[in-house]
C-alpha positions as CSV (number, residue, x, y, z in Angstrom):
1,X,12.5,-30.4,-44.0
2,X,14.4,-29.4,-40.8
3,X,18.3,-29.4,-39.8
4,X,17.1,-31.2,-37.1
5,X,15.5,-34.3,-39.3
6,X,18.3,-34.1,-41.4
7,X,20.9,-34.7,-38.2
8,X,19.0,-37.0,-36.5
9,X,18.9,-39.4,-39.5
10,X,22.7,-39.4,-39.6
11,X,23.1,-39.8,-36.2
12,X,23.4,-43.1,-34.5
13,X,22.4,-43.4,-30.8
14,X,25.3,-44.9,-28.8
15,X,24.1,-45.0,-25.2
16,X,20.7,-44.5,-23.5
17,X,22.0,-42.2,-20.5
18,X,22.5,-38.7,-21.5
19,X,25.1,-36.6,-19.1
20,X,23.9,-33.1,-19.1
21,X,26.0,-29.8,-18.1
22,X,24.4,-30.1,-14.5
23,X,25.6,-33.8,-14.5
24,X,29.0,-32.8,-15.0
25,X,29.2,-30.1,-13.1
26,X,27.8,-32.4,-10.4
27,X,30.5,-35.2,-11.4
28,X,33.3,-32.5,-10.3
29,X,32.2,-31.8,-7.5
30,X,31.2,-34.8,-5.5
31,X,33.4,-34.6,-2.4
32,X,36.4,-33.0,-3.7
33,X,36.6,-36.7,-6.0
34,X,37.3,-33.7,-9.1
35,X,40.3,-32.0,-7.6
36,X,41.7,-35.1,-6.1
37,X,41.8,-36.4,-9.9
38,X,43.4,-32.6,-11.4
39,X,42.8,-31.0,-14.2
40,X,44.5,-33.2,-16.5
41,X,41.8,-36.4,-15.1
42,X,38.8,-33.9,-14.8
43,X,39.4,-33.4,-18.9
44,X,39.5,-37.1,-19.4
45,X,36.6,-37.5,-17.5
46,X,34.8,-34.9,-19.7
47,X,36.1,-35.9,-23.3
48,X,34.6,-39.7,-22.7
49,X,31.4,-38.2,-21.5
50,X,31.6,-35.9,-24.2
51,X,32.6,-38.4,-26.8
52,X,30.1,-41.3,-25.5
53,X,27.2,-39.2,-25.6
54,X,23.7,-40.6,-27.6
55,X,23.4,-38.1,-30.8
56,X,20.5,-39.8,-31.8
57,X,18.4,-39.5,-28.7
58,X,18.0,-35.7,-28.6
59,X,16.1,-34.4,-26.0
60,X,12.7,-32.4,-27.8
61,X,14.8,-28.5,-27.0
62,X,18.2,-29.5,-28.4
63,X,18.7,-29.3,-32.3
64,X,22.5,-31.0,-33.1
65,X,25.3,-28.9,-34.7
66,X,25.9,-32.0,-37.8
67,X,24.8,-32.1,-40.5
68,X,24.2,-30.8,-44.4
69,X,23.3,-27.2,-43.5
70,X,24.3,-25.0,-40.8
71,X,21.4,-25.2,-37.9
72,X,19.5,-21.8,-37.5
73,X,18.4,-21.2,-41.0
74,X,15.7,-23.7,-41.8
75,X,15.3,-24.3,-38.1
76,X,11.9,-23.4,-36.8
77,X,12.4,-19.7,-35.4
78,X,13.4,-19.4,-31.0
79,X,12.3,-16.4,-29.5
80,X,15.7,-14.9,-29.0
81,X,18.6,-13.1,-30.6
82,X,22.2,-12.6,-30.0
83,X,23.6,-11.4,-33.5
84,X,27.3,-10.6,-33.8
85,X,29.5,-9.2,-36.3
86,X,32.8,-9.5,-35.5
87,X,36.3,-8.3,-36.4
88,X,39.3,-10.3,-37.2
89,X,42.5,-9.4,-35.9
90,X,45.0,-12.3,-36.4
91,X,46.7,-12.1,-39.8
92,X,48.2,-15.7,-39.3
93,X,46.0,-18.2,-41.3
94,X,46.5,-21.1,-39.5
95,X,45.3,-19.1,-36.3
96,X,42.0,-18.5,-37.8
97,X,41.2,-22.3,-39.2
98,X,42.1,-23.3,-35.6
99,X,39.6,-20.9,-34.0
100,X,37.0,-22.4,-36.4
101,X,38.1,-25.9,-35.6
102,X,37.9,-25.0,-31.6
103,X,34.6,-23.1,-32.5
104,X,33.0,-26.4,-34.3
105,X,33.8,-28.2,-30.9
106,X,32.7,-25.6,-28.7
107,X,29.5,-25.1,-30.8
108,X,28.5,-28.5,-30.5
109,X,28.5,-28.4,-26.7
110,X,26.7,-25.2,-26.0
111,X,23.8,-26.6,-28.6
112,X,24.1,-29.9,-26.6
113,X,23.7,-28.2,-23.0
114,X,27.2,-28.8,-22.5
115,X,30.2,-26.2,-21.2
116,X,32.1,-25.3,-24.3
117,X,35.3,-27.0,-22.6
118,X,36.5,-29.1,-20.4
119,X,36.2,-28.5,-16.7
120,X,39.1,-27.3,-14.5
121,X,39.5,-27.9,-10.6
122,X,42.6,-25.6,-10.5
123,X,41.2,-22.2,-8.5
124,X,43.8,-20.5,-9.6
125,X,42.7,-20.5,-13.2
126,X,39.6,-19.0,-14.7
127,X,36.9,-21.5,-15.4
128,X,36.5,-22.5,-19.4
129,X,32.8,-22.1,-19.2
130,X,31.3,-18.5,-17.7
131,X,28.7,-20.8,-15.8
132,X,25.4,-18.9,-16.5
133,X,23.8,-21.2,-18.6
134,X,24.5,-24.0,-15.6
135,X,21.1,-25.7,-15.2
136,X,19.3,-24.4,-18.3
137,X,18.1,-26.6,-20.7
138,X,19.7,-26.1,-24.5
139,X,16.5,-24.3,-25.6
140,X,17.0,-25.2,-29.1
141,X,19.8,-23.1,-29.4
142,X,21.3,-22.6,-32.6
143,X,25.1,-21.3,-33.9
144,X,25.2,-20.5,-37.3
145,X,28.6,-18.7,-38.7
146,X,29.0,-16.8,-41.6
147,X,31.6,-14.9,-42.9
148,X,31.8,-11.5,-44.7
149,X,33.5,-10.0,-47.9
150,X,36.3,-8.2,-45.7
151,X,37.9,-11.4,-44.4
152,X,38.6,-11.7,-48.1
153,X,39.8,-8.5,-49.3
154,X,40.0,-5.5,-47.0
155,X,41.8,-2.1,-48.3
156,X,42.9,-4.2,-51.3
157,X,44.8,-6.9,-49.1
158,X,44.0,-10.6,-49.8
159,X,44.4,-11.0,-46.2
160,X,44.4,-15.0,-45.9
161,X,45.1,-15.9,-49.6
162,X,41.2,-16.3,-50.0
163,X,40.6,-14.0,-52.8
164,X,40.2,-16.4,-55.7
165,X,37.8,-18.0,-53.5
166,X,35.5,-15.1,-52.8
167,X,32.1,-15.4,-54.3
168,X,31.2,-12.6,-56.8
169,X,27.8,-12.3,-54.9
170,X,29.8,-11.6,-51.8
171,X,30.5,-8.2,-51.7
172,X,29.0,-5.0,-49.9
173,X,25.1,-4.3,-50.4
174,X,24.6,-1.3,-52.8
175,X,23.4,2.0,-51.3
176,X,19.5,2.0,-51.7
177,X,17.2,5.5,-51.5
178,X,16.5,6.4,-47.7
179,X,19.6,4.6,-46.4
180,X,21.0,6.4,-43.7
181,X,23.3,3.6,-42.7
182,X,25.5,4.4,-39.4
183,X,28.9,2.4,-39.9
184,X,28.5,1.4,-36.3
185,X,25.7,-0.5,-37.7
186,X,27.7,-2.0,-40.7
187,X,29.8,-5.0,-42.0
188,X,31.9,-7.3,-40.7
189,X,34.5,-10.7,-41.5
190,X,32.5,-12.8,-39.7
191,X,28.9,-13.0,-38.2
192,X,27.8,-15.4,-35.3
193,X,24.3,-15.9,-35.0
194,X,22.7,-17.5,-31.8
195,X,18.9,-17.8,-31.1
196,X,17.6,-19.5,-28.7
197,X,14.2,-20.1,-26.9
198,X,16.5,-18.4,-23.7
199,X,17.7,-14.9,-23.6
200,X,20.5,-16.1,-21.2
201,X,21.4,-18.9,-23.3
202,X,21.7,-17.3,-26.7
203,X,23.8,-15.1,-24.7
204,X,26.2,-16.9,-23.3
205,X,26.6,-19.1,-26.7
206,X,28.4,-15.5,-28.2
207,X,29.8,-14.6,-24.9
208,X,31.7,-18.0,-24.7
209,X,32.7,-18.4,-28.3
210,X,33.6,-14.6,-28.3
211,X,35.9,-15.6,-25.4
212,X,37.9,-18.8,-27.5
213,X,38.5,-16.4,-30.1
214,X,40.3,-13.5,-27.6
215,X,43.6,-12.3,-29.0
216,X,42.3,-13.4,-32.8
217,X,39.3,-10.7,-32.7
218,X,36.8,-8.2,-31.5
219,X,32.9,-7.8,-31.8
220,X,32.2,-5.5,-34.0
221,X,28.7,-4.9,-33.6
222,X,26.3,-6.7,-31.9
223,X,22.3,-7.2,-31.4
224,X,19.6,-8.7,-29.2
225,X,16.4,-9.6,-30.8
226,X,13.3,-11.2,-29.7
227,X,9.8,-12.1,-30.9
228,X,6.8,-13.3,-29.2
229,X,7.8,-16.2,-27.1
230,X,6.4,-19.9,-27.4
231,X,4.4,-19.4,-24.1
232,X,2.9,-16.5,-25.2
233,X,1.5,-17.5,-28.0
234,X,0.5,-19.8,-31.1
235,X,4.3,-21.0,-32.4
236,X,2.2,-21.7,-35.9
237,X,1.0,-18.2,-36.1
238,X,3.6,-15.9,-38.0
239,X,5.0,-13.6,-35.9
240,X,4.0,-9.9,-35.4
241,X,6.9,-7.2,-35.9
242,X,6.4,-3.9,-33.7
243,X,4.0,-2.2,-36.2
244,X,1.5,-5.1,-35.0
245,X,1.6,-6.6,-38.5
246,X,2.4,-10.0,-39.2
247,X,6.1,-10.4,-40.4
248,X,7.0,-13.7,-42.8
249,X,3.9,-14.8,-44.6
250,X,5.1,-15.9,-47.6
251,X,8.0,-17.3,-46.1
252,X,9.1,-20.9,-48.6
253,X,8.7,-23.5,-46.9
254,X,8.7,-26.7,-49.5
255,X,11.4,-28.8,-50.6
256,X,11.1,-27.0,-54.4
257,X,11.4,-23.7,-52.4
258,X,14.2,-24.0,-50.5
259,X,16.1,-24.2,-53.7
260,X,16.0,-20.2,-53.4
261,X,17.7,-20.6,-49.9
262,X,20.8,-22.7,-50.7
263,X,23.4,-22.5,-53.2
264,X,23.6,-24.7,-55.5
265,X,26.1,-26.8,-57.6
266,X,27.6,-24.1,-60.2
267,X,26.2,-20.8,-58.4
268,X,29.7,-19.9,-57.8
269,X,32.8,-21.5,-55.8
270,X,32.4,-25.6,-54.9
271,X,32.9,-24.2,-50.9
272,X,30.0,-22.3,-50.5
273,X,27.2,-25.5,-51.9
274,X,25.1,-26.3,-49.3
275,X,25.3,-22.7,-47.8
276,X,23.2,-19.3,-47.6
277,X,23.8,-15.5,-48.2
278,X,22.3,-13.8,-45.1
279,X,21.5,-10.2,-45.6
280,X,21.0,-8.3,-42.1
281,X,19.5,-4.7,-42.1
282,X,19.1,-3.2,-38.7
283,X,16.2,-1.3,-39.7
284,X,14.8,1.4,-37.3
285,X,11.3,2.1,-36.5
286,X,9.5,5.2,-35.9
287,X,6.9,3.5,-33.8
288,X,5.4,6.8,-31.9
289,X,4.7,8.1,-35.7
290,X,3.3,5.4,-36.6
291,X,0.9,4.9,-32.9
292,X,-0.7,8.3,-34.8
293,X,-1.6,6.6,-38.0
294,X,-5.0,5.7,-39.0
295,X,-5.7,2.3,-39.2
296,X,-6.7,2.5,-42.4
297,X,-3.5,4.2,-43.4
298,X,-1.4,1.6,-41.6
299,X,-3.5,-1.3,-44.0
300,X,-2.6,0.5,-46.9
301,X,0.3,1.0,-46.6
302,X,1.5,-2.7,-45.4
303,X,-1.7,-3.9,-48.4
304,X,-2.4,-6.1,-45.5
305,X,-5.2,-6.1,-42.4
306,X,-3.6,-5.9,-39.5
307,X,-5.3,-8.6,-37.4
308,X,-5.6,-11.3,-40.0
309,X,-2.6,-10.5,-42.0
310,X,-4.6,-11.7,-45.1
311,X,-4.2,-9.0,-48.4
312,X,-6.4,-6.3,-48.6
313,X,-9.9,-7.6,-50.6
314,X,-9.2,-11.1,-49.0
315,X,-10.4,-12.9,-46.1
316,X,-7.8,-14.9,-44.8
317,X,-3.7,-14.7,-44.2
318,X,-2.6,-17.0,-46.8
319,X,-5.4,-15.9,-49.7
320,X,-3.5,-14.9,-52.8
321,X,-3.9,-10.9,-53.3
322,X,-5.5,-10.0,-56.6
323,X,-2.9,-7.1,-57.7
324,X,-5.3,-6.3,-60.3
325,X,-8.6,-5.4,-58.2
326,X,-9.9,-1.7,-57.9
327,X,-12.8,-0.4,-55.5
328,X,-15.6,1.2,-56.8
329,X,-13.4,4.5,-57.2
330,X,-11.0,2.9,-60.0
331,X,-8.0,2.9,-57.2
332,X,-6.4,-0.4,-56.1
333,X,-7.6,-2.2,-53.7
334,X,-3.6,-2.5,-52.7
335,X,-2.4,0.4,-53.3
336,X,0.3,0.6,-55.6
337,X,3.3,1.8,-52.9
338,X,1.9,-0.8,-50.6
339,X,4.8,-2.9,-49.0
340,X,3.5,-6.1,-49.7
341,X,2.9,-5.6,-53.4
342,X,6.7,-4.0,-54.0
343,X,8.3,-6.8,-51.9
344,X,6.4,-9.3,-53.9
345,X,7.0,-8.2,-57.3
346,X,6.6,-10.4,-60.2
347,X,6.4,-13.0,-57.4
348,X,10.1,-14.6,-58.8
349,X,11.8,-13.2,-56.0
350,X,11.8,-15.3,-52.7
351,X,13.6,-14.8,-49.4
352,X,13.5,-17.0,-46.1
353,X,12.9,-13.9,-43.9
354,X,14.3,-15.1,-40.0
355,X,13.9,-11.1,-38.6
356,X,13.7,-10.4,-34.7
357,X,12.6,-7.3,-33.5
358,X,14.9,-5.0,-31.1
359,X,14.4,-2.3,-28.6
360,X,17.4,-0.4,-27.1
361,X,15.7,1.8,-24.8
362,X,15.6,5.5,-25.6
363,X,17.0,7.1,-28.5
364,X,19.0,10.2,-27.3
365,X,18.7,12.4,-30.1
366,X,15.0,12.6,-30.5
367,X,13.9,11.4,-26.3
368,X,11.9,8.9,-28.3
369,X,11.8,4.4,-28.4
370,X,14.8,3.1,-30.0
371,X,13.2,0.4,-31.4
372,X,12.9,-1.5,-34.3
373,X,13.8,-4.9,-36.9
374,X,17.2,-6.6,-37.2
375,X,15.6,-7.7,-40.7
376,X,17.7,-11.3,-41.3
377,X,17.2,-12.9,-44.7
378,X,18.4,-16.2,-46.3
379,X,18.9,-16.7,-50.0
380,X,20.8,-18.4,-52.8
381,X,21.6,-15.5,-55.2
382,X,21.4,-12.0,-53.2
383,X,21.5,-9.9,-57.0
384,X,18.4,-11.9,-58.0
385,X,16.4,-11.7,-54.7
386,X,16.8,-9.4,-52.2
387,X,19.1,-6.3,-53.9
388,X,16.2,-5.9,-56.8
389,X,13.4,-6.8,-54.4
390,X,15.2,-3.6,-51.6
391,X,15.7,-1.4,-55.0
392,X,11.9,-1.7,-55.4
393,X,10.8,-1.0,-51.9
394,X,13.4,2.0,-51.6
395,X,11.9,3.5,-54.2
396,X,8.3,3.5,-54.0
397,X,7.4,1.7,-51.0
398,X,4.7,4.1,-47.9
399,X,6.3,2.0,-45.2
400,X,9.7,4.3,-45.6
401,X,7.6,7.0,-44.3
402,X,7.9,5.2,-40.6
403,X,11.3,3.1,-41.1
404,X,14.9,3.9,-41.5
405,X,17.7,1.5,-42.6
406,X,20.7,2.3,-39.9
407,X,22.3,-1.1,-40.7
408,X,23.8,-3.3,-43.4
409,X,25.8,-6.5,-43.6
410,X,26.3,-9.4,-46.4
411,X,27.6,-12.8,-45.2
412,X,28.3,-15.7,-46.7
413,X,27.0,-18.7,-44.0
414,X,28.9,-21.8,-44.2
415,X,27.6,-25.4,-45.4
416,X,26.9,-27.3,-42.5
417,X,29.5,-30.1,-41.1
418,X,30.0,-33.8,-40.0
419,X,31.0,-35.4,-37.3
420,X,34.9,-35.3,-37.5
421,X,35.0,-32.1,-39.5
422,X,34.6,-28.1,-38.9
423,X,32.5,-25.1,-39.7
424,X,34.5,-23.6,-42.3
425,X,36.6,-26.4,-43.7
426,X,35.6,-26.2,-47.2
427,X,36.7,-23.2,-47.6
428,X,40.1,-23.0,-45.8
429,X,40.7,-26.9,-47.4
């Protein structure tokens, strides 16, 4: 099941003649016809292009904003990242449901290959749209919000009358062994996540929606991220992280599985059904340590081979590891602080991992790569899947040897939206 299949059902194709970003931007410009017309007839011109558009023909790189779920969780993974955390400012209510109301609009544009507004002829004013994306294709970009614990409660102020509405599995991740988290790194009141099969586009999805918000709040923190691009390589393969070991293996994927992703009728508050906890971890990684480990050594310690991803004692990527099997020696054949055999568990546990790897150039301290994972997980109940899961791995796991956890956030993404509605309405309703 995809957030795509799901929209696309609901849709209904209205006209066969798509008008694109570049048509538009065309439209306006044809002999001066745009600033002849003003601003006010430019925007008229724009909301009937806008509003006559065919959601149910969809070119193959666009995936629609409507629909159950938020897009960008389910969605088949893009090669690029722009995470943000950001910071509300505004302490007026009514402010913030209309920046999530003028978000929803904007959001469905960018992932439609539209400008996020309408266009303006008037020189003396700055453009709605910053114009780089002009000419790109969508690149199945996806928006996905989520909000945080601190726009409920922060320093023991219900800051928007939200409080009795805050999940109890919203709240800050506990401090795990090895966690040398940098609160540059850290929290938030709301997260935007963009990915996109476009650097530029992801981009200027955050840029843009960072830019309606201005006076109401700040970023934060924010992230790139990438991962193998589509031309590059097999999009059926699972992704490598920078260790050169496959990353998401046991990713759920089944209807049955994806029960673990959303939550579910009497989880917790009615607002959040339909919705996801996403933990993010910026997670360093000590990559010219690890360039010096034996091969061996970096098996064992992942439990997996490197080039097949398949569990140590097995052939292939997807062959269920036998836990139990010792070499000739009496040890296991996966050792028993092997990452893969913590993370697993009792095998209850499951997260949708959607993790990107970074690299921000050199770190200053040490001369050495600042690279790394902007680790990015989906659940349905973070104090039954990924806290005990981390608590495990913290404790025992070889991998900490080479890693460092500099980041941590919590946030609570949104149910998805229909036509008519906005991101966020459940809750603020």
């Amino acid at each position: 099941m995809s957030d795509s299949s799901i929209s696309e059902n609901e849709s209904a194709s209205l006209l066969s003649k798509k008008v694109t970003r570049r048509d538009m931007l065309k439209t306006a410009g044809i002999g001066g016809v745009g600033v002849l017309i003003g601003a006010a007839g430019i925007g008229g011109v724009m909301s009937l292009s806008t509003a006559a558009a065919p959601e149910g023909n969809k070119k193959k790189d666009t995936v629609p904003l409507y629909g159950a779920h938020q897009a960008g969780i389910v969605t088949a993974m893009q090669d690029n990242l722009y995470f943000a955390s950001l910071e509300v400012t505004t302490t007026d209510k009514t402010e913030l449901i209309k920046l999530f109301k003028d978000w929803t609009v904007a959001a469905a544009n960018l992932m439609d290959g539209k400008p996020v507004g309408d266009l303006s002829s008037n020189g003396f004013l700055p453009p709605k749209d910053t114009g780089e994306a002009e000419g790109l294709s969508p690149a199945n970009l996806t928006i996905t919000f989520g909000v945080g614990p601190s726009l409920f409660v922060k320093d023991g102020q219900d800051r928007f009358g939200l409080r009795s509405k805050q999940p109890k599995e919203l709240k800050e991740l506990p401090k795990f062994s090895f966690d040398a988290l940098d609160e540059t790194w850290c929290g938030g009141d709301i997260c935007i996540q963009a990915c996109a099969d476009d650097p530029q586009v992801a981009f200027h999805a955050v840029r843009n929606l960072v830019r309606i918000a201005r006076g109401k709040l700040i970023i934060h923190w924010a992230q790139t991220g990438f991962q193998r691009t589509k031309h590059a390589g097999n999009i059926k393969e699972t992704p490598r992280n920078l260790f050169g070991f496959k990353d998401g293996t046991v990713n759920p994927d089944g209807k049955e599985d994806l029960k673990q992703v959303w939550v579910q009728p009497g989880d917790g508050p009615n607002w959040l059904v339909g919705g996801s906890y996403m933990v993010v971890r910026r997670i360093q990684m000590y990559i010219e340590v690890w360039d010096r480990t034996t091969l061996k050594d970096q098996e064992e310690t992942f439990g997996r081979k490197r080039m097949s991803g398949a569990p140590l004692g097995k052939e292939q990527e997807f062959d269920e590891p036998d836990l139990e099997e010792k070499d000739e020696n009496g040890k296991f054949v996966i050792p028993e602080t092997a990452h893969m055999r913590l993370a697993r568990g009792d095998g209850t546990q499951q997260l949708l991992r959607r993790s990107y790897s970074y690299a921000g150039g050199m770190d200053p301290k040490t001369g050495s790569i600042d690279a790394g994972l902007l680790f990015i997980a989906f659940q349905r109940t973070p104090s039954k899947q990924f806290i005990p899961m981390q608590q495990r791995l913290a404790g025992l796991d070889k991998l900490n040897e080479y890693i460092i956890h500099r980041g941590s956030a919590l946030f609570a993404c949104l149910p998805g939206v229909k036509k008519g509605g906005y991101i966020g309405e459940t809750l603020f309703n």
